[in-house]
C-alpha positions as CSV (number, residue, x, y, z in Angstrom):
1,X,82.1,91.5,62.4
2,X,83.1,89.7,65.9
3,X,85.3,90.7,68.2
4,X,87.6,88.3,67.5
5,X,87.9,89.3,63.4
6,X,88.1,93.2,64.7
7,X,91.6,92.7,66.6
8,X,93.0,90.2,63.9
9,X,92.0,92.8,61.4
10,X,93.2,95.5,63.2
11,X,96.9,93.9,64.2
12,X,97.9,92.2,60.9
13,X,97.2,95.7,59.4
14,X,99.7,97.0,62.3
15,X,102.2,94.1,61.1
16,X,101.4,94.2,57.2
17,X,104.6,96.8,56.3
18,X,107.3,94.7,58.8
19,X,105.9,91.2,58.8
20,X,107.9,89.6,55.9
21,X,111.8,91.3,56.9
22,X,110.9,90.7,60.3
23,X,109.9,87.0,59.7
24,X,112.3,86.3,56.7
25,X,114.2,83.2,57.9
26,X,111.3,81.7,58.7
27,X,109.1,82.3,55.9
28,X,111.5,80.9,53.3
29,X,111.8,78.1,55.0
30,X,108.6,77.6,55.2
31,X,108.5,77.9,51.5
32,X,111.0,75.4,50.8
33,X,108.6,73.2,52.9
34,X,105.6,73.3,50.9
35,X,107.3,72.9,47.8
36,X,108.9,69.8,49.0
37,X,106.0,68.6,49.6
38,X,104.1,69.0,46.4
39,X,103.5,65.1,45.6
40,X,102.0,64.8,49.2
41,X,99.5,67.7,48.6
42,X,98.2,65.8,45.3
43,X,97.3,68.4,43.1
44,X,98.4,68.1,39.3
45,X,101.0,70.7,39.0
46,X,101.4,72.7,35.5
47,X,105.4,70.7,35.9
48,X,103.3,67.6,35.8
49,X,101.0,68.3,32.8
50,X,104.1,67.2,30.4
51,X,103.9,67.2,26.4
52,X,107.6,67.6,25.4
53,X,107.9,70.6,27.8
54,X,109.1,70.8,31.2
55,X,106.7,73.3,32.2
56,X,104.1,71.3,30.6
57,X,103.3,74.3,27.5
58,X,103.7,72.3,24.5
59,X,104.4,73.8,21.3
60,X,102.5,76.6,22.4
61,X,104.7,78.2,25.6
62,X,101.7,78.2,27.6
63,X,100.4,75.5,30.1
64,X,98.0,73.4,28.2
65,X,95.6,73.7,31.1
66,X,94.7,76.0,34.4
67,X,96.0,75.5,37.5
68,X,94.3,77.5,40.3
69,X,95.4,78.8,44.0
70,X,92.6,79.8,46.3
71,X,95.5,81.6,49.3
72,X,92.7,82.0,52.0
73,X,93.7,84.4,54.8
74,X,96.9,84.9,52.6
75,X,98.6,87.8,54.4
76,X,101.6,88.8,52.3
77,X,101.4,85.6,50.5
78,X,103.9,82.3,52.0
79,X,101.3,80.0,50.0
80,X,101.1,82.0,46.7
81,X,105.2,82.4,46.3
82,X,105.4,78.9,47.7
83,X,103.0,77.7,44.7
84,X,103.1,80.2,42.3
85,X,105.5,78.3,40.1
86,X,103.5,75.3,39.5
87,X,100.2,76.8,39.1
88,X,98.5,79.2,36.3
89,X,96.9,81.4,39.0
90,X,96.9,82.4,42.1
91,X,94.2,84.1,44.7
92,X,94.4,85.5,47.6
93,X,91.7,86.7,50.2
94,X,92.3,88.6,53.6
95,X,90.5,90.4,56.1
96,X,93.2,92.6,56.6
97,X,93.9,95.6,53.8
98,X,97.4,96.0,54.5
99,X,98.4,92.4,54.2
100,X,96.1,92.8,51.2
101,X,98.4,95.6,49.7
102,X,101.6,94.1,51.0
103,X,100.9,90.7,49.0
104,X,99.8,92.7,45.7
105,X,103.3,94.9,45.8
106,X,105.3,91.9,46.1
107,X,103.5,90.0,43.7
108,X,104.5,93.0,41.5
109,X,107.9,93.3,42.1
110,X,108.6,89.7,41.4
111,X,107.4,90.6,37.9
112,X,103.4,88.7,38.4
113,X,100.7,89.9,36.4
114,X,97.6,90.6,38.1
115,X,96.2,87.3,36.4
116,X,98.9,85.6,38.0
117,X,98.4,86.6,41.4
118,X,96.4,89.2,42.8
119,X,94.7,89.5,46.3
120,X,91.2,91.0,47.4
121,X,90.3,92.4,50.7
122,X,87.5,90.3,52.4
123,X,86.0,87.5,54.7
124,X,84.4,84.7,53.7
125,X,83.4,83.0,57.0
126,X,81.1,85.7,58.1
127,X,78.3,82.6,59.2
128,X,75.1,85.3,57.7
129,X,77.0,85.3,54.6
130,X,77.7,82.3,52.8
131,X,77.9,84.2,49.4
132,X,79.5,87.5,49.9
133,X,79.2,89.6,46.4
134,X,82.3,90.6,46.2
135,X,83.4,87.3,45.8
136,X,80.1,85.8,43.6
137,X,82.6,85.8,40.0
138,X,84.2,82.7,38.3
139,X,87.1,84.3,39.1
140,X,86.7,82.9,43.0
141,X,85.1,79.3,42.2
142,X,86.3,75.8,40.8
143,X,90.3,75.8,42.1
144,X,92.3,73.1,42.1
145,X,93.7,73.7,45.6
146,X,92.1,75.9,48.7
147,X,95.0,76.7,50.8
148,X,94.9,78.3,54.4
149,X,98.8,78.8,55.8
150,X,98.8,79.5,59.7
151,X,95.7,81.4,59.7
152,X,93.6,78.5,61.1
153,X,93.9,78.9,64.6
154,X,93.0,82.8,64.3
155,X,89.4,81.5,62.8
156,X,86.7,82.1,65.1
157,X,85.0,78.7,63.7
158,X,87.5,76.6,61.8
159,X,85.0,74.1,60.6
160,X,82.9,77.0,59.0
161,X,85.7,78.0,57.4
162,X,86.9,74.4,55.8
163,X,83.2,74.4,54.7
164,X,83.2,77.4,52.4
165,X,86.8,76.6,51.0
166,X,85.8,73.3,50.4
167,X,82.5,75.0,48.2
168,X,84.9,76.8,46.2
169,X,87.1,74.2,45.2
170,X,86.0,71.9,41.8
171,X,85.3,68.0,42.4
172,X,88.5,66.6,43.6
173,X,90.3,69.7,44.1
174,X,92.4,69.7,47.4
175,X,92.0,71.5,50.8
176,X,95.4,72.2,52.3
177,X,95.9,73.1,55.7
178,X,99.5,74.6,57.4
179,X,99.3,75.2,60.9
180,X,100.1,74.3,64.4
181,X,99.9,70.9,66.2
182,X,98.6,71.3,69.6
183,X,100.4,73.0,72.1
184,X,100.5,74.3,75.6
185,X,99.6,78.0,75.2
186,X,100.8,78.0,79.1
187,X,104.6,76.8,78.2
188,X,107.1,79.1,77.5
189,X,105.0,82.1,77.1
190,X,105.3,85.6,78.3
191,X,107.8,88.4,79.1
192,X,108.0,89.1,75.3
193,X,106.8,92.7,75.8
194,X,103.7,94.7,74.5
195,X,103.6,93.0,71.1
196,X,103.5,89.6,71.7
197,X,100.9,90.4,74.2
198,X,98.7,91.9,71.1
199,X,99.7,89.3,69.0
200,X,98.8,86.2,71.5
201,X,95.3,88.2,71.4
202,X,94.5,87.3,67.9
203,X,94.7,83.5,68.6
204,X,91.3,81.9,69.1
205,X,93.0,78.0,69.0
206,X,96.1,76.7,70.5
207,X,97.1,74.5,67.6
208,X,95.1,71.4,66.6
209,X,95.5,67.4,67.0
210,X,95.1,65.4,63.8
211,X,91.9,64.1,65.0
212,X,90.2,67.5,64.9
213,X,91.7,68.4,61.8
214,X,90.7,65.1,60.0
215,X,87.0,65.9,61.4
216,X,87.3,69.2,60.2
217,X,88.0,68.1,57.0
218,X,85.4,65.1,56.8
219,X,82.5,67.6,57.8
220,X,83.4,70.2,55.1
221,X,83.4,67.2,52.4
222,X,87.5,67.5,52.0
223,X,88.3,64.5,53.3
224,X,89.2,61.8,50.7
225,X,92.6,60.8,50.7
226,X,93.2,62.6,54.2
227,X,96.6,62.6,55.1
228,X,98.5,64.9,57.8
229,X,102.2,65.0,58.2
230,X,104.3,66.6,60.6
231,X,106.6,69.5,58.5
232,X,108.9,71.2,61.1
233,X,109.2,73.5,64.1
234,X,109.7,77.1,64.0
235,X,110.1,80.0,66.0
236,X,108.5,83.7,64.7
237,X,110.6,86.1,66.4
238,X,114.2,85.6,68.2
239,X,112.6,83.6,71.3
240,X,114.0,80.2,70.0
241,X,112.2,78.2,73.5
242,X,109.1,79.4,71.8
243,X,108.9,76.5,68.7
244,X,106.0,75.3,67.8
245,X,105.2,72.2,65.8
246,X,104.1,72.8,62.2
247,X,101.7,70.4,60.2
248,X,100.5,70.2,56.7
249,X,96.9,68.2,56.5
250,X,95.3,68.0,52.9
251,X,92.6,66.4,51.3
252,X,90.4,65.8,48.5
253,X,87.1,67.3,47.6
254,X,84.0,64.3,47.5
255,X,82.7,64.0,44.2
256,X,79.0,63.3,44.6
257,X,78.0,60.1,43.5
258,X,81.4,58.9,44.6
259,X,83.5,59.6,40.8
260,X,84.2,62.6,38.4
């Protein structure tokens, strides 16, 4: 494990408990975002699979096909309950055990099965382990959408990362990216006491410009049907001078031979 996965493990298990009160405002609107934006991330929702249904079940009452969530670094899970509506299942993988058991009890308060949504502790850009076993099932292959919500710029190697999301996903299923544009990591910053000093230690990138993020995809084979757009600013905490720019970049696995 590097250094640099040790003190990300070891503070979003400090922040697992307090992370979603502390961050509420924020996180739901960040919710409202994604779904909003649901045509632009191109994935045919279990809504869109209609057959006299507006849920898409049919005369049976279930969805007449799956619809699968990879949440990658999901923490207490702003993808999943941002998606979990329009899709048949939802996964989520962290590095961190708390966020792990966070996500899990909310998923069961809000009345989810376990087949609905369910997160496993782990790390699937360790670069000597392309195929950890813990995560070697069908239960962690062939999804329809491989999501990563601001948890990019903690990666030690972003591109690695797009790379083994990307193998998980069927042909044409879509990577989806929500971080931060580029920023000054010099603006703005400091005096926010002992925490945000731990916290500021746990980023490895300082937001990314489209053109990274559109090479990133193109060398992990996402990048059909690239598109970036520019979602919103936010602020995590009360230090409103300290916005940052979110984006939401997604695009479609290559199907070899150039069709499904």
């Amino acid at each position: 494990m590097s250094h640099n996965t040790e003190v990300n493990k070891a503070f979003w298990n400090e922040q697992a408990a307090t992370y979603d009160t502390r961050h509420e405002k924020t996180l739901a609107a960040i919710v409202e975002e994604i779904r909003a934006r649901r045509e632009f991330i191109g994935v045919q929702w279990v809504e869109d699979d209609h057959d006299g249904d507006e849920h898409g079940a049919g005369n049976s009452g279930k969805p007449r096909r799956a619809v699968r969530l990879l949440d990658y670094a999901c923490g207490t899970g702003t993808i999943t309950r941002a998606l979990v509506p329009y899709t048949t299942q939802c996964v989520g993988i962290d590095l961190s055990e708390e966020m792990v058991a966070t996500y899990n009890a909310r998923a069961q308060n809000q009345g989810l099965t376990k087949e609905q949504a369910s997160a496993h502790h782990g790390n699937l850009t360790v670069p000597s382990d392309p195929d950890p076993p813990a995560f070697a099932g069908p239960d962690f292959w062939d999804f329809d959408v491989a999501a990563v919500g601001l948890g990019f710029h903690h990666f030690d190697d972003p591109e690695l990362a797009a790379a083994r999301l990307a193998r998980r996903l069927r042909p044409g299923g879509v990577l989806l990216i929500l971080d931060f544009l580029a920023y000054d990591p010099l603006a703005k910053w400091g005096g926010g006491g002992e925490q945000e000093e731990q916290a500021l230690k746990t980023v490895t990138h300082h937001g990314f410009t489209e053109g990274r993020i559109r090479s990133i995809f193109e060398a992990a084979g996402a990048g059909e049907g690239f598109g970036l757009e520019v979602v919103r600013e936010v602020a995590f905490g009360e230090r409103e001078e300290k916005r940052r720019t979110l984006f939401m970049a997604r695009g479609t696995k290559v199907v070899e031979g150039g069709s499904e």
